[in-house]
Residue, then its C-alpha position, 0 to 999 in steps of 0.5 A: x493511369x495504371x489500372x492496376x494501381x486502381x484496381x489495388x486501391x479499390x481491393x484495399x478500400x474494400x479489405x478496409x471496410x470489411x475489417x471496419x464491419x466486423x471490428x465495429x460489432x465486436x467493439x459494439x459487444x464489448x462495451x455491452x458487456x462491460x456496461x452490463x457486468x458493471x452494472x451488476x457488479x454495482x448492484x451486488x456492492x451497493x445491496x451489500x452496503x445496504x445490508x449492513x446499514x440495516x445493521x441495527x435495525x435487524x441482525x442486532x436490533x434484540x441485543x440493542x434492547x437487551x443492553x437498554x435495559x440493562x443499562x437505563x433501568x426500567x428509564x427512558x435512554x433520555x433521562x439517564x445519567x451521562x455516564x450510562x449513556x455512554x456505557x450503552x454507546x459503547x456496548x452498541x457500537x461494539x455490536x453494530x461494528x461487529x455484526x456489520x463486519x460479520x455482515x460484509x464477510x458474509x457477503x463479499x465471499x458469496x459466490x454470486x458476488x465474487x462471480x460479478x466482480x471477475x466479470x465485472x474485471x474481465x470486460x473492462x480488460x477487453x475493453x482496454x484491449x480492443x479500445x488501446x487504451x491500455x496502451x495509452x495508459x502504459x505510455x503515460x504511466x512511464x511518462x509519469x515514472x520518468x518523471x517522478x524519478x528524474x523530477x519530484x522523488x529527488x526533492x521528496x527524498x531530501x526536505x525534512x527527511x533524515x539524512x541518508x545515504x544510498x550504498x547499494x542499488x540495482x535497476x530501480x531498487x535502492x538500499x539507504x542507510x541513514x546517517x547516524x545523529x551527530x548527537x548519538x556520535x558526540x554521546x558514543x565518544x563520551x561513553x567510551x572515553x568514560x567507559x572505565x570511569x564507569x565501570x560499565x565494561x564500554x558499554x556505550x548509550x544513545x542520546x536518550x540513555x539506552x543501550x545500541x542494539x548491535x543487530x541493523x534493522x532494514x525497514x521493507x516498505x510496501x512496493x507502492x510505498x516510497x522509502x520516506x513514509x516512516x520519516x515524513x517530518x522530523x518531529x514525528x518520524x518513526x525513523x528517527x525514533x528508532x535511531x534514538x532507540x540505539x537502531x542502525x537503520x536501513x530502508x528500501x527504496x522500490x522506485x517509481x515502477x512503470x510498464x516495463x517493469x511488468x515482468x518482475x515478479x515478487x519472487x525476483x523483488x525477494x529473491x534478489x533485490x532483498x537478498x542482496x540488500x542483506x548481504x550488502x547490510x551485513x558487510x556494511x555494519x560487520x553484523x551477522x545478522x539483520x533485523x526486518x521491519x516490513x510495512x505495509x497499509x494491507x490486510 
């Protein structure tokens, strides 16, 4: 037997153990810290729920006696008629509402709780760093991008939705144009062939009478909004009710991002891909100009 070999192996199981005693105080400190700014954090969001619960009992509890009065005439609220019931509802709701969104603004945007929350975001991060598990949560977040765009966003792009077709794409990013409705065609060939019978100068109408708008409209979704939002169902699809306002319409599509996507900025998605999409749009419909529609659930 080699006794250097042993002799390394002891130095290996040494530097091992060493490297476990000082990683298992750091690990031991970090959950810590993540457990005590969340419970801070926590305690600052629910203090603030609390507070505008207590909405009506304080901040508008004058202004709610000032209306009762008002509105009851010297009368308890019981023995009213419905409808002034219902006009005191409706003035309190207003001031509840506005004096509870006055009471989170207020809230929200002190220093002490915008302070827990980047500490409360901060130790989580170190958590995920020190613990991989953000590692894992990348792997499984391309897993699920694969297969959403391999799998399910193919059969989501196609039952129920308005028939489209992809004319430009790049990496991810894809630019549609949906397909104009075999009625809108049957229409516009009637109105031109009656177009001197008329005497409207060819002016040709969309199924529902209204004049075309020549200029495209490219409707840009949110980045964690799919391209099929606004056409959800045929019967109450945004889409098609634009095609039946005489739009030619056009929608992005972001794709299903994933890890490796982390270094696209919002200037690259703008500068480039929507760029280009006008581009591609004005080719497509010999326009000189195209109209934007952005959709987003934000504030």
């Amino acid at each position: 037997m080699n006794p250097n070999a042993n002799l390394n192996r002891l130095n290996n199981n040494t530097n091992a153990t060493t490297n476990n005693d000082y990683d298992t105080p750091q690990l031991m400190e970090t959950y810590i810290n993540a457990f005590t700014s969340s419970i801070k954090s926590y305690s600052r969001l629910n203090n603030a729920f609390i507070d505008a619960l207590s909405v009506p009992f304080t901040d508008a509890r004058k202004e709610l006696k000032e209306i009762k009065k008002d509105v009851r005439g010297g009368k308890d609220l019981l023995f009213v008629n419905y409808d002034e019931q219902q006009e005191f509802y409706k003035k309190a709701e207003k001031i509840i509402l506005s004096k509870i969104r006055n009471k989170f603004g207020t809230n929200f945007r002190e220093k002490s709780f915008v302070t827990s929350l980047s500490e409360f975001i901060e130790s989580y991060c170190n958590l995920v760093k020190i613990t991989g598990a953000g590692l894992m949560y990348q792997h499984m977040s391309n897993a699920n991008a694969f297969w959403n765009t391999i799998f399910i966003e193919p059969i989501r792009d196609v039952m129920y939705r308005t028939p489209s077709h992809k004319i430009h794409s790049e990496n991810k990013y894809s630019l549609f144009h949906y397909d104009l409705p075999q009625e809108f065609n049957e229409r516009q060939k009637r109105d031109g062939e009656n177009a001197d019978k008329k005497e409207i100068s060819g002016t040709k109408l969309t199924s529902n009478g209204t004049t075309p708008v020549s200029t495209p409209l490219l409707i840009i979704y949110a980045f964690i909004n799919r391209n099929y939002i606004l056409d959800l169902l045929p019967d109450s699809s945004i889409v098609r009710n634009f095609q039946k306002q005489g739009f030619d319409v056009y929608t992005t599509d972001w794709g299903t991002p994933s890890a490796y996507d982390k270094k696209l900025t919002v200037g690259h998605y703008v500068n480039n891909y929507l760029t280009n999409a006008v581009n591609h749009i004005i080719e497509h419909s010999n326009s000189e100009k195209v109209s934007l529609l952005g959709y987003c659930w934000g504030w």
